[in-house]
PyMOL Python script that loads the backbone (N, CA, C, O; Angstrom):
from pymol import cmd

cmd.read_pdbstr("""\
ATOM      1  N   UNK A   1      97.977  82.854  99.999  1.00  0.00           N
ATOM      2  CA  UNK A   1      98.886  83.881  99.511  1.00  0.00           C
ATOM      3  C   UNK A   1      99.402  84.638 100.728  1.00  0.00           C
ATOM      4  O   UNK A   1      98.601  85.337 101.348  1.00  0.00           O
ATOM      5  N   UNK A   2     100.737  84.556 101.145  1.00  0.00           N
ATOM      6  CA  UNK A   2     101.455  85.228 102.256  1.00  0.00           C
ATOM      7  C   UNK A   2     101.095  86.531 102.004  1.00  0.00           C
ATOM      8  O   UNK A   2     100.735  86.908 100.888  1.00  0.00           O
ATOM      9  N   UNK A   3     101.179  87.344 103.110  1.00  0.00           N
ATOM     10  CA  UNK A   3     101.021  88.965 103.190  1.00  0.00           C
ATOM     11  C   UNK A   3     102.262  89.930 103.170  1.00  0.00           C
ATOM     12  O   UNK A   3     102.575  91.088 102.895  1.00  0.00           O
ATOM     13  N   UNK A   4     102.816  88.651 103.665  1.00  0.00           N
ATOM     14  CA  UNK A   4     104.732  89.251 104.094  1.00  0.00           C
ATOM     15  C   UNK A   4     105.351  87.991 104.353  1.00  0.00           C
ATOM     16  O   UNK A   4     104.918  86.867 104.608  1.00  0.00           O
ATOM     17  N   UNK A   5     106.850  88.653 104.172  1.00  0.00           N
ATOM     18  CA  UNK A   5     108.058  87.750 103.809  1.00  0.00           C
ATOM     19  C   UNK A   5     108.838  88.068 104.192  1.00  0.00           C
ATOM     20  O   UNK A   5     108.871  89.295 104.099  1.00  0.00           O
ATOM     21  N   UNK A   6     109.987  87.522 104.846  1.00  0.00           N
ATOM     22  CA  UNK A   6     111.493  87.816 105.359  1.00  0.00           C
ATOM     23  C   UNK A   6     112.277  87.597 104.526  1.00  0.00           C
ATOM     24  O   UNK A   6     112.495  86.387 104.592  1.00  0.00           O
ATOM     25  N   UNK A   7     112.973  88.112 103.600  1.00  0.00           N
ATOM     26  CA  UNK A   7     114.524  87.646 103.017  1.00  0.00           C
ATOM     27  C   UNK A   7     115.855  87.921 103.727  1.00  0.00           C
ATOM     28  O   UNK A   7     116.824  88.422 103.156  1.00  0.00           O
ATOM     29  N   UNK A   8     115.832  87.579 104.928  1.00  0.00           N
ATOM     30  CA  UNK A   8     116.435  87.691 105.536  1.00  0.00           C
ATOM     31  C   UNK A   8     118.142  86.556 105.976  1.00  0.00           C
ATOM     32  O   UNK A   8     119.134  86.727 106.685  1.00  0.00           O
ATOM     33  N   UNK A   9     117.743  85.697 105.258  1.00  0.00           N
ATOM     34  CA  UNK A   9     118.604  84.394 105.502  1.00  0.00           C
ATOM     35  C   UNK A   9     118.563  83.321 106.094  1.00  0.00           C
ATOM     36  O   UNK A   9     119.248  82.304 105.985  1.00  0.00           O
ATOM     37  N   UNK A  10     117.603  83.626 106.827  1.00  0.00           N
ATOM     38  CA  UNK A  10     117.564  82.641 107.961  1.00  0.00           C
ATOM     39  C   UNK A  10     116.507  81.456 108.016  1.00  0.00           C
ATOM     40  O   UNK A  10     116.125  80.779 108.971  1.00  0.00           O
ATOM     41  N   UNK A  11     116.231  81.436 106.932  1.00  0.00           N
ATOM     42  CA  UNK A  11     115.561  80.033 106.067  1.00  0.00           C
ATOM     43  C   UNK A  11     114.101  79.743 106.384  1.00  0.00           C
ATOM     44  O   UNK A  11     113.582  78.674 106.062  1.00  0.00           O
ATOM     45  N   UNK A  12     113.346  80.857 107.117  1.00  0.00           N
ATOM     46  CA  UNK A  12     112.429  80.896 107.337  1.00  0.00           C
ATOM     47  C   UNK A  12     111.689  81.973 106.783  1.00  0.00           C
ATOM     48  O   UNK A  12     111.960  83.107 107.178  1.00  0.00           O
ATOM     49  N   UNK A  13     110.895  81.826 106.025  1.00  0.00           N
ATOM     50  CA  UNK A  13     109.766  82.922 104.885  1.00  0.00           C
ATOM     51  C   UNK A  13     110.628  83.687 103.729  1.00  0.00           C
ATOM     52  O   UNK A  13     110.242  84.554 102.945  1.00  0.00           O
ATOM     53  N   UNK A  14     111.835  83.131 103.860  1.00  0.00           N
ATOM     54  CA  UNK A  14     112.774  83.951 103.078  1.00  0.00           C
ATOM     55  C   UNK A  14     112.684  84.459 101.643  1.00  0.00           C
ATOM     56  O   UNK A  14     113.530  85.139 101.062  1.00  0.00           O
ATOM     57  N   UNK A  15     111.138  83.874 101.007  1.00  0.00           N
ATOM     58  CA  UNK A  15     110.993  84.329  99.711  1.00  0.00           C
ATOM     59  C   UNK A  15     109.266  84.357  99.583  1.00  0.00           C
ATOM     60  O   UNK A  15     108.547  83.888 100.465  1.00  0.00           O
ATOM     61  N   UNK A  16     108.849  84.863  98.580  1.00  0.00           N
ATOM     62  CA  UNK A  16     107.282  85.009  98.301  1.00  0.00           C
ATOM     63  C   UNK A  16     106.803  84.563  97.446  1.00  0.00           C
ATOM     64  O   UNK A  16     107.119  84.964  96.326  1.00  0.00           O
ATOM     65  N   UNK A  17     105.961  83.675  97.585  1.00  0.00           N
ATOM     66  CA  UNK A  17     105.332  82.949  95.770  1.00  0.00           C
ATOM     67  C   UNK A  17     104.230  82.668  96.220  1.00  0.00           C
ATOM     68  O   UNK A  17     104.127  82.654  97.447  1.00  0.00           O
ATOM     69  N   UNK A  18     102.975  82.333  95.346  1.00  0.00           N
ATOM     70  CA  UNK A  18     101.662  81.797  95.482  1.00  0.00           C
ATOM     71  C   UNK A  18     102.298  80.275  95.334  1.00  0.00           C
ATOM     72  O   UNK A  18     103.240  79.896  94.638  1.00  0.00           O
ATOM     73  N   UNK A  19     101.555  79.636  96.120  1.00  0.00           N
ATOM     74  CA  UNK A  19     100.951  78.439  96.105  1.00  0.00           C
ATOM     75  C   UNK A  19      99.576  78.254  96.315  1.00  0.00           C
ATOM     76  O   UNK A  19      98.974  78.589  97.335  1.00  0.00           O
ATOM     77  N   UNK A  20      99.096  77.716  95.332  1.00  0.00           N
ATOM     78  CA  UNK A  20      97.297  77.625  95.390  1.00  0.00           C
ATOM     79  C   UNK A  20      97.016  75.700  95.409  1.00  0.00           C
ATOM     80  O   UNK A  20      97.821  75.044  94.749  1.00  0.00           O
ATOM     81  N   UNK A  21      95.956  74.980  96.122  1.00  0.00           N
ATOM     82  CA  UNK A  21      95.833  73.818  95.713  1.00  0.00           C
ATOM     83  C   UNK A  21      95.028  73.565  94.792  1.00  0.00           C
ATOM     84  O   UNK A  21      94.081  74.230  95.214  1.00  0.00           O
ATOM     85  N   UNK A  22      94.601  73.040  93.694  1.00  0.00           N
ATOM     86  CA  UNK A  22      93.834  73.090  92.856  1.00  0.00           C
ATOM     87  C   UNK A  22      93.775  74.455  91.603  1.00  0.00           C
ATOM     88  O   UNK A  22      92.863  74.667  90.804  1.00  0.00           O
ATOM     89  N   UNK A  23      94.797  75.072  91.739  1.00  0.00           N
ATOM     90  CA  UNK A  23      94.958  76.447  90.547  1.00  0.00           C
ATOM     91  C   UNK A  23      96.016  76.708  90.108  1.00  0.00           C
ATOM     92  O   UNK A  23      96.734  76.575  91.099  1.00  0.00           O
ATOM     93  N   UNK A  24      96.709  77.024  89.218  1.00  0.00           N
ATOM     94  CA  UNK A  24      97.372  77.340  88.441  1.00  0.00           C
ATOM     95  C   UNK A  24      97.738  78.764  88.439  1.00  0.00           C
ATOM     96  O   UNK A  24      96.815  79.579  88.411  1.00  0.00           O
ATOM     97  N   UNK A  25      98.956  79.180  88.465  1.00  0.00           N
ATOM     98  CA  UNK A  25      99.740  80.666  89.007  1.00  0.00           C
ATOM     99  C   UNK A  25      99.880  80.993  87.299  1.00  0.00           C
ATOM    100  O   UNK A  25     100.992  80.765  86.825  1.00  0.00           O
ATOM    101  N   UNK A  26      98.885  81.478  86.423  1.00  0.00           N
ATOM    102  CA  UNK A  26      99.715  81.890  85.167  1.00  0.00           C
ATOM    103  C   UNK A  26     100.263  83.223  85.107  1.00  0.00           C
ATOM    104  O   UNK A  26     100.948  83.531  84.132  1.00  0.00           O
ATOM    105  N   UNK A  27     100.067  83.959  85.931  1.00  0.00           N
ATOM    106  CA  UNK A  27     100.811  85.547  85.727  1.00  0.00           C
ATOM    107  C   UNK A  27     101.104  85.985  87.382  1.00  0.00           C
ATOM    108  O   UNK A  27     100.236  86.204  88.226  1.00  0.00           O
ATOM    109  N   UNK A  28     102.419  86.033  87.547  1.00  0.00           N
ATOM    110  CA  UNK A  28     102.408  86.856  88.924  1.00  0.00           C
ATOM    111  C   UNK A  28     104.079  87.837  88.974  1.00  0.00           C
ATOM    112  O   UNK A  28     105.234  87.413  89.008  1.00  0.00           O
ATOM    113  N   UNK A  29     103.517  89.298  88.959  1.00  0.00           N
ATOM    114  CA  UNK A  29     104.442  90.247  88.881  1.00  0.00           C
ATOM    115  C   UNK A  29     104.215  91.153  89.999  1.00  0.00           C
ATOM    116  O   UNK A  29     103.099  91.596  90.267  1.00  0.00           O
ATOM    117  N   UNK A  30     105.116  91.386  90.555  1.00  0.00           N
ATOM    118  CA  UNK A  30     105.924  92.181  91.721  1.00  0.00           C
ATOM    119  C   UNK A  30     106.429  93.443  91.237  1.00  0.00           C
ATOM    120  O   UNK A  30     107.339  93.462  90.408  1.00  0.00           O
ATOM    121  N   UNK A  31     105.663  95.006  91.908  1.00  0.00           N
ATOM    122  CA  UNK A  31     106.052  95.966  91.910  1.00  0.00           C
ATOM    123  C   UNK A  31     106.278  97.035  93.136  1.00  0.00           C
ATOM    124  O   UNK A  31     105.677  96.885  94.200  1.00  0.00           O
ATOM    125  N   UNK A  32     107.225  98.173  92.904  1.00  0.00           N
ATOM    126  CA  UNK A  32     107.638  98.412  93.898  1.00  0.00           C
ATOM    127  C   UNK A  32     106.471  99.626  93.820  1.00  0.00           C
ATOM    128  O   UNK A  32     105.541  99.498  93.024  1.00  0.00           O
ATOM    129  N   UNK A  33     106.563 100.732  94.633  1.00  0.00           N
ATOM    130  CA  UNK A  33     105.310 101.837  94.984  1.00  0.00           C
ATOM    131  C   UNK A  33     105.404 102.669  93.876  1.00  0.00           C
ATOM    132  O   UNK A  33     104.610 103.608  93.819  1.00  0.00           O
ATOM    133  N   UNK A  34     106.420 102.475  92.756  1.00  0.00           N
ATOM    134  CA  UNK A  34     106.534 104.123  91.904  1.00  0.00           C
ATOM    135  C   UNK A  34     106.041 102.920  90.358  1.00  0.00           C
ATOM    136  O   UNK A  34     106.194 103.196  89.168  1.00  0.00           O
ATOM    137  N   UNK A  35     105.596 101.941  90.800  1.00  0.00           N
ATOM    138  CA  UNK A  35     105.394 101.380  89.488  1.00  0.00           C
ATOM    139  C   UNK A  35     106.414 100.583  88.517  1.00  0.00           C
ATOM    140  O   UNK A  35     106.255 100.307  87.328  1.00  0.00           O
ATOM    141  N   UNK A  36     107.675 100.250  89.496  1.00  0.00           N
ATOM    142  CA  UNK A  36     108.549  99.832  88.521  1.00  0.00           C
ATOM    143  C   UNK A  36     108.374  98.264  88.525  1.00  0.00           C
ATOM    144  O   UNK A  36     107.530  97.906  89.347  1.00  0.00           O
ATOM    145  N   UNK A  37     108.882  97.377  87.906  1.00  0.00           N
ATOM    146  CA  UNK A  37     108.347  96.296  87.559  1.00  0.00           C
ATOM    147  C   UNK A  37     109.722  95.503  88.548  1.00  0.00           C
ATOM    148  O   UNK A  37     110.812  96.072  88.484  1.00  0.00           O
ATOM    149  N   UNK A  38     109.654  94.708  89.092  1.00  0.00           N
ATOM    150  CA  UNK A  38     110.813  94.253  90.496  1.00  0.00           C
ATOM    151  C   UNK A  38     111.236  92.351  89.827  1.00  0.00           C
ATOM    152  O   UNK A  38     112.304  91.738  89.817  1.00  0.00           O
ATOM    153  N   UNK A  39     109.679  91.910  89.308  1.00  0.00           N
ATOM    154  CA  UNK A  39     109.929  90.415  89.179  1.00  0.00           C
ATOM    155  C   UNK A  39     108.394  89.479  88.562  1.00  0.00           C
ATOM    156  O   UNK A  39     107.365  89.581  89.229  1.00  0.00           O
ATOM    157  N   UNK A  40     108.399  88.897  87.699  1.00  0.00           N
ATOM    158  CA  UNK A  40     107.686  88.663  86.673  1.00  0.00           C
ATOM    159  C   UNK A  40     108.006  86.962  86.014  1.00  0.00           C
ATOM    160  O   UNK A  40     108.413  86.706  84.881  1.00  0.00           O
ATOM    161  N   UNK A  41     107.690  86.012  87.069  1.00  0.00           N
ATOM    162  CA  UNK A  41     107.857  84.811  86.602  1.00  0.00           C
ATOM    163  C   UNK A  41     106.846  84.001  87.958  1.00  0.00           C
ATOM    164  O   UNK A  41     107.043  83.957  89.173  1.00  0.00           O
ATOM    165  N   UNK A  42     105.423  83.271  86.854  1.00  0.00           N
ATOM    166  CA  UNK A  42     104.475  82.576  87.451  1.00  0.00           C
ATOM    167  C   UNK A  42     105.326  81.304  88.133  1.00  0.00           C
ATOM    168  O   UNK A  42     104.664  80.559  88.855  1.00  0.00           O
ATOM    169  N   UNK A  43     106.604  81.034  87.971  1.00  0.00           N
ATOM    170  CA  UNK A  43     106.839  79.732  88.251  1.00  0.00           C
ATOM    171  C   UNK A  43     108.113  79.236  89.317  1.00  0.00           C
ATOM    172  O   UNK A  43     108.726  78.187  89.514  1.00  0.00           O
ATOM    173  N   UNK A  44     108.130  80.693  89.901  1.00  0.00           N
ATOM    174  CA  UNK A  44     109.618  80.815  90.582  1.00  0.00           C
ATOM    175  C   UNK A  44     109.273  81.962  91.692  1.00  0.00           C
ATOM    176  O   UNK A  44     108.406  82.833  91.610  1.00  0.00           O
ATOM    177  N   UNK A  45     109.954  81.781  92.475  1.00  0.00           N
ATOM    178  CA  UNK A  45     109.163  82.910  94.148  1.00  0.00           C
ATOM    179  C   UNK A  45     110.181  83.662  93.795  1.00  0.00           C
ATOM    180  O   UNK A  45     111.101  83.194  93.124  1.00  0.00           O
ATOM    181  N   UNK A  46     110.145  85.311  94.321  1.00  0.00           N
ATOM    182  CA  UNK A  46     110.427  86.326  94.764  1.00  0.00           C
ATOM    183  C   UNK A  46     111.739  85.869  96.092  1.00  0.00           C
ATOM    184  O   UNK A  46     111.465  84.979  96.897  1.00  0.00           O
ATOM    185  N   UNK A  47     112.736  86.401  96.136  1.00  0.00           N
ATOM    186  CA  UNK A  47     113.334  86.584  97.066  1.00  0.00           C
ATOM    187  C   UNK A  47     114.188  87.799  97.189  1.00  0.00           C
ATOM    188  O   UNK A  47     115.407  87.703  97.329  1.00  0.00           O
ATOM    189  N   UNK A  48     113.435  89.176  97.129  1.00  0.00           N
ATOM    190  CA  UNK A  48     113.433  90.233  97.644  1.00  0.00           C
ATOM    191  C   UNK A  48     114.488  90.944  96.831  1.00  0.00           C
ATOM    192  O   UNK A  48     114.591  92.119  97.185  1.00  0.00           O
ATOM    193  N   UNK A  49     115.536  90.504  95.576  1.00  0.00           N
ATOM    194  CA  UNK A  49     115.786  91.527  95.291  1.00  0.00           C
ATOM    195  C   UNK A  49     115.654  91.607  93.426  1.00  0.00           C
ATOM    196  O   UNK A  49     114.968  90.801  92.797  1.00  0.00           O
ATOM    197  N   UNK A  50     116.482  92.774  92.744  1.00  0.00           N
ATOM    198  CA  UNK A  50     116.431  93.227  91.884  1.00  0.00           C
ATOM    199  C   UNK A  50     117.627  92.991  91.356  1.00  0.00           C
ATOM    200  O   UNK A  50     118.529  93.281  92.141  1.00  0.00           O
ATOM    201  N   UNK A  51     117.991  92.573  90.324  1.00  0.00           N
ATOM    202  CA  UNK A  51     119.509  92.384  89.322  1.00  0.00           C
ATOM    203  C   UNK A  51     120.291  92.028  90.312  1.00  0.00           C
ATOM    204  O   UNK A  51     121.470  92.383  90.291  1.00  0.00           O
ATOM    205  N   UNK A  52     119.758  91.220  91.422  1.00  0.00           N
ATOM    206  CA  UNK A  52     121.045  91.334  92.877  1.00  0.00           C
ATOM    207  C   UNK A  52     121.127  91.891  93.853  1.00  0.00           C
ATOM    208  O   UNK A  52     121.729  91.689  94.907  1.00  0.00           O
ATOM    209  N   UNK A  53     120.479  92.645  93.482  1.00  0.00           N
ATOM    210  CA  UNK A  53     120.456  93.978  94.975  1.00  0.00           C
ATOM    211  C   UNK A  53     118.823  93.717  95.539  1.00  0.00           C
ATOM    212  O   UNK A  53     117.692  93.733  95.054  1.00  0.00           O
ATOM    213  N   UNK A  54     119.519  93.448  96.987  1.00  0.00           N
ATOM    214  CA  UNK A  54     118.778  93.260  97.880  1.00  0.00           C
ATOM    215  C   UNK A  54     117.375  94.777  97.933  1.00  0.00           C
ATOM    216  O   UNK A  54     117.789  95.905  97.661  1.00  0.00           O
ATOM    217  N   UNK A  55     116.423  94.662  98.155  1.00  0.00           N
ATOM    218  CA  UNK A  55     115.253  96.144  97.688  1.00  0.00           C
ATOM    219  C   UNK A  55     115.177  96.211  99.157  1.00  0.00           C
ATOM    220  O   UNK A  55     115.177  95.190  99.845  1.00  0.00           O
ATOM    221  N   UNK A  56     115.116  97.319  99.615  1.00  0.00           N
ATOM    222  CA  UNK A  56     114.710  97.788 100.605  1.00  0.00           C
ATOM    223  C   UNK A  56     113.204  97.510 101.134  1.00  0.00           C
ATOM    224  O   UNK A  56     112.299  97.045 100.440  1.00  0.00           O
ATOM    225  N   UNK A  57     113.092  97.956 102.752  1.00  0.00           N
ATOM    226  CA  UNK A  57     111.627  96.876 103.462  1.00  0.00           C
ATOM    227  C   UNK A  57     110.631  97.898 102.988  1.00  0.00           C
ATOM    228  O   UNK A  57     110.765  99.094 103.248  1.00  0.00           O
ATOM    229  N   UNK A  58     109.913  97.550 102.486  1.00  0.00           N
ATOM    230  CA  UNK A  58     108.758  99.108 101.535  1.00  0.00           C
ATOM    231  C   UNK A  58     107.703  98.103 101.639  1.00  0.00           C
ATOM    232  O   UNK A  58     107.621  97.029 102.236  1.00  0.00           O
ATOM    233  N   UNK A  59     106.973  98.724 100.932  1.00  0.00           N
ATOM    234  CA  UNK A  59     105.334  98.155 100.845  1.00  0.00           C
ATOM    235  C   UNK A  59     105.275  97.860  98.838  1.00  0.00           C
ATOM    236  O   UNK A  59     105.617  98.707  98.013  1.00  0.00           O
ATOM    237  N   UNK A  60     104.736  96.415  98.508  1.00  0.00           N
ATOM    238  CA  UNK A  60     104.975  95.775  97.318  1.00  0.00           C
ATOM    239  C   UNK A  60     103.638  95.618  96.932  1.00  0.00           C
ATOM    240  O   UNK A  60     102.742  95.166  97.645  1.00  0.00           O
ATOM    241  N   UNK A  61     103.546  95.984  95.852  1.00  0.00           N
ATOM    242  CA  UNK A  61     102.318  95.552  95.522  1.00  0.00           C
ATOM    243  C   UNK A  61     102.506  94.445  94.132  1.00  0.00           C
ATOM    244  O   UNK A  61     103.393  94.583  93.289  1.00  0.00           O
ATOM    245  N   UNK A  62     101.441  93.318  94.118  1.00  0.00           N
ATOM    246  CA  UNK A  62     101.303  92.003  92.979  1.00  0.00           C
ATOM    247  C   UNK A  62     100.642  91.867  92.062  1.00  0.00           C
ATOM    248  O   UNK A  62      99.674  92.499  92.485  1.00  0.00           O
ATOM    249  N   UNK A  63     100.214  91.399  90.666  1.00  0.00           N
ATOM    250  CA  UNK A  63      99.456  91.288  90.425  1.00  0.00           C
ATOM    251  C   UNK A  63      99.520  89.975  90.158  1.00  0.00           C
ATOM    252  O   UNK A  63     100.656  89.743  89.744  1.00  0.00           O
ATOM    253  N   UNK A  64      98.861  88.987  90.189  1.00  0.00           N
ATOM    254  CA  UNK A  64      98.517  87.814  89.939  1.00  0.00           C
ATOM    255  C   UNK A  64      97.365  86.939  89.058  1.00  0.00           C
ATOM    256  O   UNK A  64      96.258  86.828  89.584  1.00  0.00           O
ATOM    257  N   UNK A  65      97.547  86.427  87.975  1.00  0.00           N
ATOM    258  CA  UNK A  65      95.988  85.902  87.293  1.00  0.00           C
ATOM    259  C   UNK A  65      96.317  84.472  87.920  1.00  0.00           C
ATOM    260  O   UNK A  65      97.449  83.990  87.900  1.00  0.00           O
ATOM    261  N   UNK A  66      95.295  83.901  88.432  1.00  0.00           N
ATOM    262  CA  UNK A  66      95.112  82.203  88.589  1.00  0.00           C
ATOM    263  C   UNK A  66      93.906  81.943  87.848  1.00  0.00           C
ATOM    264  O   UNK A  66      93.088  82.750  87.405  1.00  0.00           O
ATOM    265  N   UNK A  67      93.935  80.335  87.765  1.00  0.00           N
ATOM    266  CA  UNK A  67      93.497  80.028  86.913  1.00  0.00           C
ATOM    267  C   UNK A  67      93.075  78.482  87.556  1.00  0.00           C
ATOM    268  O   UNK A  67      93.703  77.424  87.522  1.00  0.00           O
ATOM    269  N   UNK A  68      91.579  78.861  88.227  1.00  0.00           N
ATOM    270  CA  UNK A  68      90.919  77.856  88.998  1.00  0.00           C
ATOM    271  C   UNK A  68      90.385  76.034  87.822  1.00  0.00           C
ATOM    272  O   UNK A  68      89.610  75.967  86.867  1.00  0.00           O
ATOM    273  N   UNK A  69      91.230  74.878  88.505  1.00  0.00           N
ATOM    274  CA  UNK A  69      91.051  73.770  87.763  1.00  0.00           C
ATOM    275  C   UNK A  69      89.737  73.071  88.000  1.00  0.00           C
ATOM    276  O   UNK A  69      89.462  72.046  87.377  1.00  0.00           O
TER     277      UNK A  69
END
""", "prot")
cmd.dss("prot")
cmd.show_as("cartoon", "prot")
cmd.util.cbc("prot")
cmd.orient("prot")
């Protein structure tokens, strides 16, 4: 699980998702510091923004359930 991510463009770390070998991603949601809910799909990475708009460089917090095979 990356710590940090660039969405920057430049095709390197440009988005955030779990990849686990042997586990299964069934819940992983992305919030910003005041609790608002940013992104909420186990099956598709994060690439940093909201309805389109790029989110500013802040500190994110995840929650994630896996689900060891």
């Amino acid at each position: 699980i990356p710590n940090a991510f660039s969405p920057n463009g430049d095709a390197l770390n440009n988005t955030f998702r779990i990849i686990l070998n042997g586990a299964t991603v069934d819940e992983f949601k992305i919030y910003n510091r005041w609790g608002e809910l940013l992104f909420d799909d186990p099956l598709k990475a994060w690439d940093g923004t909201l309805d389109g708009k790029e989110q500013p460089a802040e500190i994110y917090l995840f929650k994630a359930i896996i689900t060891m095979r």
